[in-house]
PASEBA-1860 file (N, C-alpha, C; in nm, 3 decimals):
! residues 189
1> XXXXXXXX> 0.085/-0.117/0.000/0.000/0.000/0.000/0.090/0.124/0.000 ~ 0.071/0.203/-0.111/0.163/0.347/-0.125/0.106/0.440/-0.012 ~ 0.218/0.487/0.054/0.122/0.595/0.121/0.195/0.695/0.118 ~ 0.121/0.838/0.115/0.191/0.986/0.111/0.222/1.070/0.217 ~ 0.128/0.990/0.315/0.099/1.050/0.448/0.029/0.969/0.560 ~ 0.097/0.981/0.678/-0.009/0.876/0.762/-0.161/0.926/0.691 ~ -0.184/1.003/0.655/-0.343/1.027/0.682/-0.395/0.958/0.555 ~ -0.342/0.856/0.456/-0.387/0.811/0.337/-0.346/0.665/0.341
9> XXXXXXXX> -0.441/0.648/0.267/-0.382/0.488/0.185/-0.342/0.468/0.055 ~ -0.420/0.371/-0.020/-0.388/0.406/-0.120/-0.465/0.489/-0.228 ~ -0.588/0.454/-0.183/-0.730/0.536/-0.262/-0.760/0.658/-0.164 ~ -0.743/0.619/-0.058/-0.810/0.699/0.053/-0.748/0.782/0.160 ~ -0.820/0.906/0.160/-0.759/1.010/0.245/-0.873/1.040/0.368 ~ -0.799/0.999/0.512/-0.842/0.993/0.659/-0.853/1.148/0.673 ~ -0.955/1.233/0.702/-0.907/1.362/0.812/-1.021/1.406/0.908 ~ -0.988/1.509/0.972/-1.140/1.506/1.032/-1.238/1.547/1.059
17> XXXXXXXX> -1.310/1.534/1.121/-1.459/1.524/1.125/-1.473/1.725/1.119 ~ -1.559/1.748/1.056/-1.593/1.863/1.023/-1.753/1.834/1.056 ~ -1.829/1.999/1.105/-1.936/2.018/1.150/-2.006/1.978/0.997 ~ -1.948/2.004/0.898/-2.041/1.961/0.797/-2.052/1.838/0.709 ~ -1.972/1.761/0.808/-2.002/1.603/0.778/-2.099/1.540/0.805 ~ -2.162/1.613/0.938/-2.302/1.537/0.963/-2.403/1.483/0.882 ~ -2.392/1.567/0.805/-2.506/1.560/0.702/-2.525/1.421/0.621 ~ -2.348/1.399/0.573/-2.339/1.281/0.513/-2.359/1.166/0.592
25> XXXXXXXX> -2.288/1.161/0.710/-2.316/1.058/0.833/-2.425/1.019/0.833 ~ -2.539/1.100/0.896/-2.670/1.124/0.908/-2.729/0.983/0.810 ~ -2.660/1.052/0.687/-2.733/0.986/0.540/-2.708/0.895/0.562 ~ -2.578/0.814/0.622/-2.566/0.711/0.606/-2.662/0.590/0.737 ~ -2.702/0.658/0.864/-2.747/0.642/0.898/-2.912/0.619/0.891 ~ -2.957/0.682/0.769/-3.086/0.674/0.742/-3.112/0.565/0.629 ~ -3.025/0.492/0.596/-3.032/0.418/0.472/-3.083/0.294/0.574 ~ -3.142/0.231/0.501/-3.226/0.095/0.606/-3.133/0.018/0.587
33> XXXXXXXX> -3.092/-0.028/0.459/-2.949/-0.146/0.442/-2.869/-0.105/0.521 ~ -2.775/-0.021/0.520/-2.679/0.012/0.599/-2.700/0.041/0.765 ~ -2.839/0.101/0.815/-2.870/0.056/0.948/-2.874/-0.081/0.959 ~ -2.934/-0.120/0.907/-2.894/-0.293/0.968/-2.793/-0.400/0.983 ~ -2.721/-0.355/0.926/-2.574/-0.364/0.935/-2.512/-0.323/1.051 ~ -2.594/-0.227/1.095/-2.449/-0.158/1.212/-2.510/-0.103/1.314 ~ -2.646/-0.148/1.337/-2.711/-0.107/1.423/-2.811/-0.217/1.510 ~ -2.788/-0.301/1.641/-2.912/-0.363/1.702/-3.051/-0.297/1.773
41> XXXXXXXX> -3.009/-0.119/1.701/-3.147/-0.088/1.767/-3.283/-0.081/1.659 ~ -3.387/-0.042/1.689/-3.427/-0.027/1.553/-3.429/0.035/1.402 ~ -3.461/-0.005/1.344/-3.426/0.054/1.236/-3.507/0.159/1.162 ~ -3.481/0.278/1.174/-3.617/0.333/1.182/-3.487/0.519/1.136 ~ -3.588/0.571/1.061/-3.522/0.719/1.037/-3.488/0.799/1.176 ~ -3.386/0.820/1.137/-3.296/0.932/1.243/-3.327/1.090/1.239 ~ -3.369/1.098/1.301/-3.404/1.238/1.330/-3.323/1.351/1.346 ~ -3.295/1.451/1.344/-3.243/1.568/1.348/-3.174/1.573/1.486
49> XXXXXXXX> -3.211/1.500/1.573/-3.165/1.540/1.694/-3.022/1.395/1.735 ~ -3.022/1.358/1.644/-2.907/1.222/1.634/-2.797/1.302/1.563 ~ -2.833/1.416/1.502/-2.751/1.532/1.486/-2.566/1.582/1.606 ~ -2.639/1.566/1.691/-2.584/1.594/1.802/-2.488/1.466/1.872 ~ -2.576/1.367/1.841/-2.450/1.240/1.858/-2.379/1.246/1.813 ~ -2.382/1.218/1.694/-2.264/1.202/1.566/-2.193/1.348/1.637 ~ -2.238/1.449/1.649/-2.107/1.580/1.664/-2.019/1.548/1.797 ~ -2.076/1.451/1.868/-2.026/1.414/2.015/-1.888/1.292/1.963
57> XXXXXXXX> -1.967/1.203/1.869/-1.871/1.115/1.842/-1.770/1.196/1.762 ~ -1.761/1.273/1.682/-1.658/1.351/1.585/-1.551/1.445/1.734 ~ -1.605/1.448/1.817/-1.524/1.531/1.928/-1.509/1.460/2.030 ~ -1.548/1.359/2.096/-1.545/1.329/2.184/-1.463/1.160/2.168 ~ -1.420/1.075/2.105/-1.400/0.999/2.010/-1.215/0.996/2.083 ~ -1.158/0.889/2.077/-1.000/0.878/2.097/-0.977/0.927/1.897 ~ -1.024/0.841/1.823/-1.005/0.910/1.686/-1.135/0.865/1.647 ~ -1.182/1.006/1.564/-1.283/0.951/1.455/-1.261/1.043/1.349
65> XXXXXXXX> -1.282/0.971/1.233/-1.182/1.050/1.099/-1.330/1.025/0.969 ~ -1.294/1.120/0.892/-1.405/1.097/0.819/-1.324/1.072/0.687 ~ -1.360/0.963/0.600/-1.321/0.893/0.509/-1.358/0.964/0.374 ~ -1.235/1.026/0.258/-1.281/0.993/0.156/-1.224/0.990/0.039 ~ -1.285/0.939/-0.063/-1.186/0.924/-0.190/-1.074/1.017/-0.244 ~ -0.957/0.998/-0.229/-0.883/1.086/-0.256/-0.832/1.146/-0.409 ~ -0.856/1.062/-0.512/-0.880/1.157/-0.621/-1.005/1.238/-0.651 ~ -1.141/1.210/-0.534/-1.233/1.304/-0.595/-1.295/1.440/-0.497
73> XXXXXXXX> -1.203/1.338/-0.375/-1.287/1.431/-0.250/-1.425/1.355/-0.206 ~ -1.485/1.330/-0.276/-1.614/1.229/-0.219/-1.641/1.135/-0.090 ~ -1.700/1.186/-0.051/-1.744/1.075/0.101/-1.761/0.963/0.087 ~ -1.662/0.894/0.149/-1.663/0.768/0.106/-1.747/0.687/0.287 ~ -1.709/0.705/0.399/-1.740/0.616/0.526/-1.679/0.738/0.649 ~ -1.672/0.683/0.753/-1.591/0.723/0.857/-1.541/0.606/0.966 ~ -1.436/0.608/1.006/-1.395/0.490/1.125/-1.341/0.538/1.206 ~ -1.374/0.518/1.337/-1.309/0.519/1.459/-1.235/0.429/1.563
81> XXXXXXXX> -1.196/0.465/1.661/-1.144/0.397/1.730/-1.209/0.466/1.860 ~ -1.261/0.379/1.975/-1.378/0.451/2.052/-1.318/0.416/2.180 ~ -1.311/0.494/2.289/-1.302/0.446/2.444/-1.401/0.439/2.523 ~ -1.506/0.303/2.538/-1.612/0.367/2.652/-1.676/0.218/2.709 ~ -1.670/0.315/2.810/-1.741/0.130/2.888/-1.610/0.063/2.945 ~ -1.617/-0.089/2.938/-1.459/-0.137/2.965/-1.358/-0.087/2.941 ~ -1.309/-0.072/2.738/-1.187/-0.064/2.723/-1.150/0.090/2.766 ~ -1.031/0.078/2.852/-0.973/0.220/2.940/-0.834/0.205/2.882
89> XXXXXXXX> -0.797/0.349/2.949/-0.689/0.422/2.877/-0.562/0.319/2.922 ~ -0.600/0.275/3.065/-0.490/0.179/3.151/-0.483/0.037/3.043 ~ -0.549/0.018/2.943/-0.568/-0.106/2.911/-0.524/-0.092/2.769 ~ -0.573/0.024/2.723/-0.471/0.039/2.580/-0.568/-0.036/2.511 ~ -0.718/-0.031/2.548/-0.809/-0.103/2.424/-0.935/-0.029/2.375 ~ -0.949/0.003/2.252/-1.009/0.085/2.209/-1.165/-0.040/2.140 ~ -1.274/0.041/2.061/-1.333/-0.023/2.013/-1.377/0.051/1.874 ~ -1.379/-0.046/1.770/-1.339/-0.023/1.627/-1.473/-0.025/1.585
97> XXXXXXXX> -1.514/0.130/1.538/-1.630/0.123/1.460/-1.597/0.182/1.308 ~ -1.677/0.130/1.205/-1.619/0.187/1.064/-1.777/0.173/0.958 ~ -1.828/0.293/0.877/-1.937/0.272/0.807/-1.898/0.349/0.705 ~ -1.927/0.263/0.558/-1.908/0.295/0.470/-2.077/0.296/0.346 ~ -2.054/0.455/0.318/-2.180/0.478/0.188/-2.161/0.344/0.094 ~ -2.270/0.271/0.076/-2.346/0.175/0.025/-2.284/0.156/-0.113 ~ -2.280/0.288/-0.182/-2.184/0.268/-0.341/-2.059/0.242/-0.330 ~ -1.953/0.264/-0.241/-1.862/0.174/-0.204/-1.805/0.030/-0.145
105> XXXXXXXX> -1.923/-0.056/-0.133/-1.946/-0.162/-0.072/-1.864/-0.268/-0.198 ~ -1.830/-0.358/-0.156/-1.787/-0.453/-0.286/-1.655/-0.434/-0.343 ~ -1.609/-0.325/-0.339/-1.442/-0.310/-0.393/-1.329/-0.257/-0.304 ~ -1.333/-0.349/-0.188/-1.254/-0.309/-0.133/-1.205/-0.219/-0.048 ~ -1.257/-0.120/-0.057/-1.267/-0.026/0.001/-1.266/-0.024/0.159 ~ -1.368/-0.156/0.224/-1.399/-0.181/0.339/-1.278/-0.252/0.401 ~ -1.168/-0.334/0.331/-1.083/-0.374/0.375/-0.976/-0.303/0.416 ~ -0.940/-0.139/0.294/-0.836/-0.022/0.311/-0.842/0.014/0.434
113> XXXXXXXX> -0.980/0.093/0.460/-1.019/0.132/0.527/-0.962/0.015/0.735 ~ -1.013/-0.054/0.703/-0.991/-0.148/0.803/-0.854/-0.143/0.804 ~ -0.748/-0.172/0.720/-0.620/-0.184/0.722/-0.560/-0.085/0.788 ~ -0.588/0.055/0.732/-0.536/0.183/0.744/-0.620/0.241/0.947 ~ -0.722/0.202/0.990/-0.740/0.181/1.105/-0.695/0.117/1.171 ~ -0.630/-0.005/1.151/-0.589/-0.093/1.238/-0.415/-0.034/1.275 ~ -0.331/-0.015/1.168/-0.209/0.018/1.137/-0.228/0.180/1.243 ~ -0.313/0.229/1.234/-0.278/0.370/1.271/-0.281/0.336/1.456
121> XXXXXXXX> -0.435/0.247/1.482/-0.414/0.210/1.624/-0.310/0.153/1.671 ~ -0.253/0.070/1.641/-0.155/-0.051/1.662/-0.009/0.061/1.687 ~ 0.039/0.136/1.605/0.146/0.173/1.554/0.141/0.343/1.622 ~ 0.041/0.390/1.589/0.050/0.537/1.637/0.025/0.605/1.777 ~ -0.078/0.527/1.808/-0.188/0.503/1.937/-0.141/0.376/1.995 ~ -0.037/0.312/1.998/0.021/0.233/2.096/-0.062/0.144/2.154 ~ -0.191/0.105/2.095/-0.307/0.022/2.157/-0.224/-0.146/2.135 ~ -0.329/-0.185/2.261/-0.283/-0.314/2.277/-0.377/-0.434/2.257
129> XXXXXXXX> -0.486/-0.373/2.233/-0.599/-0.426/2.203/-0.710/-0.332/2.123 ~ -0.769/-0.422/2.003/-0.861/-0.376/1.920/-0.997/-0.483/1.951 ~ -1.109/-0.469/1.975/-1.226/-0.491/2.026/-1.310/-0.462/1.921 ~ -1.441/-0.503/1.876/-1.564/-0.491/1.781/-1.693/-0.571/1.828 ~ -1.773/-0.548/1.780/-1.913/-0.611/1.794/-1.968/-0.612/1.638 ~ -1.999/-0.727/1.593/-2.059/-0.749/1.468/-2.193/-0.788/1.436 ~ -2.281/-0.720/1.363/-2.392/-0.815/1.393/-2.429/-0.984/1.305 ~ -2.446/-1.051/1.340/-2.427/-1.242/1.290/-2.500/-1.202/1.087
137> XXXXXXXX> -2.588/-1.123/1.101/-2.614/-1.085/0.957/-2.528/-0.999/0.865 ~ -2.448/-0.951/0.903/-2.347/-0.855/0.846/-2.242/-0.951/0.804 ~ -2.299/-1.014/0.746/-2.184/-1.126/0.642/-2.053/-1.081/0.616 ~ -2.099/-1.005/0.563/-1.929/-0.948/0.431/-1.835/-0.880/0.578 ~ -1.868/-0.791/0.659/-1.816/-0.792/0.755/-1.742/-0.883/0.890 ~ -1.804/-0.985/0.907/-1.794/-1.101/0.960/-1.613/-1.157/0.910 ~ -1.691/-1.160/0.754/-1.585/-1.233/0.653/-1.460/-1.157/0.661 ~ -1.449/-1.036/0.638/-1.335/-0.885/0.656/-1.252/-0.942/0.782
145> XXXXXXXX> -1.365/-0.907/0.878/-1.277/-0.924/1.022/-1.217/-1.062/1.011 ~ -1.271/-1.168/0.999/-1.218/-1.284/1.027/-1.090/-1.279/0.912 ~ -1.107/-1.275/0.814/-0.951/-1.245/0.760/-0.874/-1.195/0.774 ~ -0.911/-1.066/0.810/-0.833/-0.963/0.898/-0.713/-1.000/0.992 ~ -0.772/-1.100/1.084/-0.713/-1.126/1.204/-0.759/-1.139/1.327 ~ -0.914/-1.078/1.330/-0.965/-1.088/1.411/-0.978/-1.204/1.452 ~ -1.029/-1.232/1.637/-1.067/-1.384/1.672/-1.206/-1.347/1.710 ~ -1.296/-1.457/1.676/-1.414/-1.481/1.745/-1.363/-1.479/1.934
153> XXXXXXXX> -1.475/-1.385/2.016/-1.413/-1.394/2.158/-1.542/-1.442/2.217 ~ -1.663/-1.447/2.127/-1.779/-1.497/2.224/-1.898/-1.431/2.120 ~ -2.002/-1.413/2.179/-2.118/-1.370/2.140/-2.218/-1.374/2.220 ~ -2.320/-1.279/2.188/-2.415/-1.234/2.249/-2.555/-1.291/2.219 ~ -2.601/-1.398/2.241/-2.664/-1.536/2.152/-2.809/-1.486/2.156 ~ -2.854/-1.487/2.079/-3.031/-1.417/1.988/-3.063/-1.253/2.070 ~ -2.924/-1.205/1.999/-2.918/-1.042/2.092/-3.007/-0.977/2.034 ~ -3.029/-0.960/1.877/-3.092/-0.883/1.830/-3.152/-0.948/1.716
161> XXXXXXXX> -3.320/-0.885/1.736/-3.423/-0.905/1.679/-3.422/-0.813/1.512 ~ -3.412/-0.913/1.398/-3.429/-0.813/1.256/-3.426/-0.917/1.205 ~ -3.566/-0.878/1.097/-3.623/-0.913/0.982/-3.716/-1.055/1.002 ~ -3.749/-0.977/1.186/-3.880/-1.171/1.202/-3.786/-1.306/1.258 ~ -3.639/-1.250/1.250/-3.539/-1.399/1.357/-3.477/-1.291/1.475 ~ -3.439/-1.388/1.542/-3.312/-1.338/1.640/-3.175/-1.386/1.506 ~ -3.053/-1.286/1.608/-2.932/-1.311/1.537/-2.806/-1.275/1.655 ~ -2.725/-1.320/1.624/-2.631/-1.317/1.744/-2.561/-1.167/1.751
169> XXXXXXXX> -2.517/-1.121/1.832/-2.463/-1.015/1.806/-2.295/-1.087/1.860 ~ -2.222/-1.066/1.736/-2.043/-1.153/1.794/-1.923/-1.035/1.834 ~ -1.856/-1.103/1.894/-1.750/-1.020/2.009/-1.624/-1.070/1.913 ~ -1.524/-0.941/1.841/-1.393/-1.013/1.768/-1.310/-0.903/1.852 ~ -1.195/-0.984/1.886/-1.069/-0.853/1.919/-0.961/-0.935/1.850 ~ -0.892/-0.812/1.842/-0.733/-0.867/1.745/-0.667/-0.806/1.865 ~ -0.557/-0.794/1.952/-0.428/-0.781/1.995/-0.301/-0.747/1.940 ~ -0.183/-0.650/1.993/-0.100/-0.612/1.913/0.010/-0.722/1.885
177> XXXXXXXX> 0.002/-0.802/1.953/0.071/-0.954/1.905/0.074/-0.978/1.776 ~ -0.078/-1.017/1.801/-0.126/-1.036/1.609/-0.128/-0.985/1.542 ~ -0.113/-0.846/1.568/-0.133/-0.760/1.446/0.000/-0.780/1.395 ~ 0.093/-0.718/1.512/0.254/-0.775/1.421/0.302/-0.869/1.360 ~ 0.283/-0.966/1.432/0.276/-1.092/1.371/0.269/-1.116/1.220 ~ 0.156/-1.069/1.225/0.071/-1.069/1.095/0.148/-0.940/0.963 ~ 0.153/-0.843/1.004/0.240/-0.764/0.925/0.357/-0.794/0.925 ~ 0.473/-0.878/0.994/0.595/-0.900/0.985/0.582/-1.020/0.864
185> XXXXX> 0.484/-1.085/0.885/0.427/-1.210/0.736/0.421/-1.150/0.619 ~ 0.335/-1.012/0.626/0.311/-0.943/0.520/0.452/-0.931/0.473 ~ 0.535/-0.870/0.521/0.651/-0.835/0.462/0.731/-0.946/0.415 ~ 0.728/-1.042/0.425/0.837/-1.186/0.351/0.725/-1.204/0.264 ~ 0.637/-1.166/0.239/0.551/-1.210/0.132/0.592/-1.110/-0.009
END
């Protein structure tokens, strides 16, 4: 992967969150496919006042970066790296959220993205642990992480109710072990 700047990959340029990203966020949040994907609450239009989350997560966030194509400028997703609840600062474990607009789905994109998050936690942010929650229907995601490196750590068994079944909601963390590990492979390859 060429890069010009920590803040890029190879398609894609990381920076951040601007008050007038919401808008796109928002959007992405109102799409029913893509809520269900990344959401066990309901699925249902977001209101104006979810406005104010998203500006909490863009500021309040260890990193949250807003994603986008770097030859066009176009919004491509946003990913973070989150502190709340368990993982603490003493523990060096963050939790990895990443959503990408629907016309980018399928090429890759979701993997850069993942790569270029993981590399920046691991390496920049000195984390020692990377943490996620997936939902059991979010296939292609499932599939990402598990190639990735991620390990299955458990699950949350008929957590969430969509589309008339229960579905599991699953627990993956990767560790900075593995991550090196795994990139020191990359490199003899």
């Amino acid at each position: 992967m060429a890069t010009t700047t920590p803040w890029q990959s190879s398609r894609l340029t990381y920076r951040e969150f601007r008050p007038s990203d919401v808008d796109d966020i928002l959007s992405l949040f109102n799409d029913a496919e893509t809520q269900r994907n990344v959401t066990a609450d309901y699925i249902v239009p977001r209101s104006e006042g979810f406005r104010s989350q998203i500006s909490r997560w863009g500021t309040e966030t260890l990193l949250f970066v807003v994603v986008v194509d770097t030859a066009t400028c176009k919004f491509v997703g946003q990913t973070s790296l989150r502190r709340e609840g368990p993982p603490s600062i003493k523990n060096r474990d963050a939790d990895l959220g990443m959503i990408l607009a629907r016309e980018w789905w399928g090429k890759g994109y979701g993997r850069e993205v993942l790569e270029w998050t993981l590399k920046y936690g691991f390496r920049a942010l000195a984390l020692h642990r990377v943490s996620l929650t997936v939902l059991q229907g979010n296939k292609r995601a499932v599939s990402l992480y598990e190639k990735s490196g991620f390990v299955h750590e458990g699950a949350r068994r008929k957590a969430n109710w969509v589309d008339g079944a229960w579905e599991d909601v699953i627990n993956m963390g990767m560790l900075e072990e593995d991550y090196f590990a795994a990139e020191a492979q990359r490199a003899k390859t």
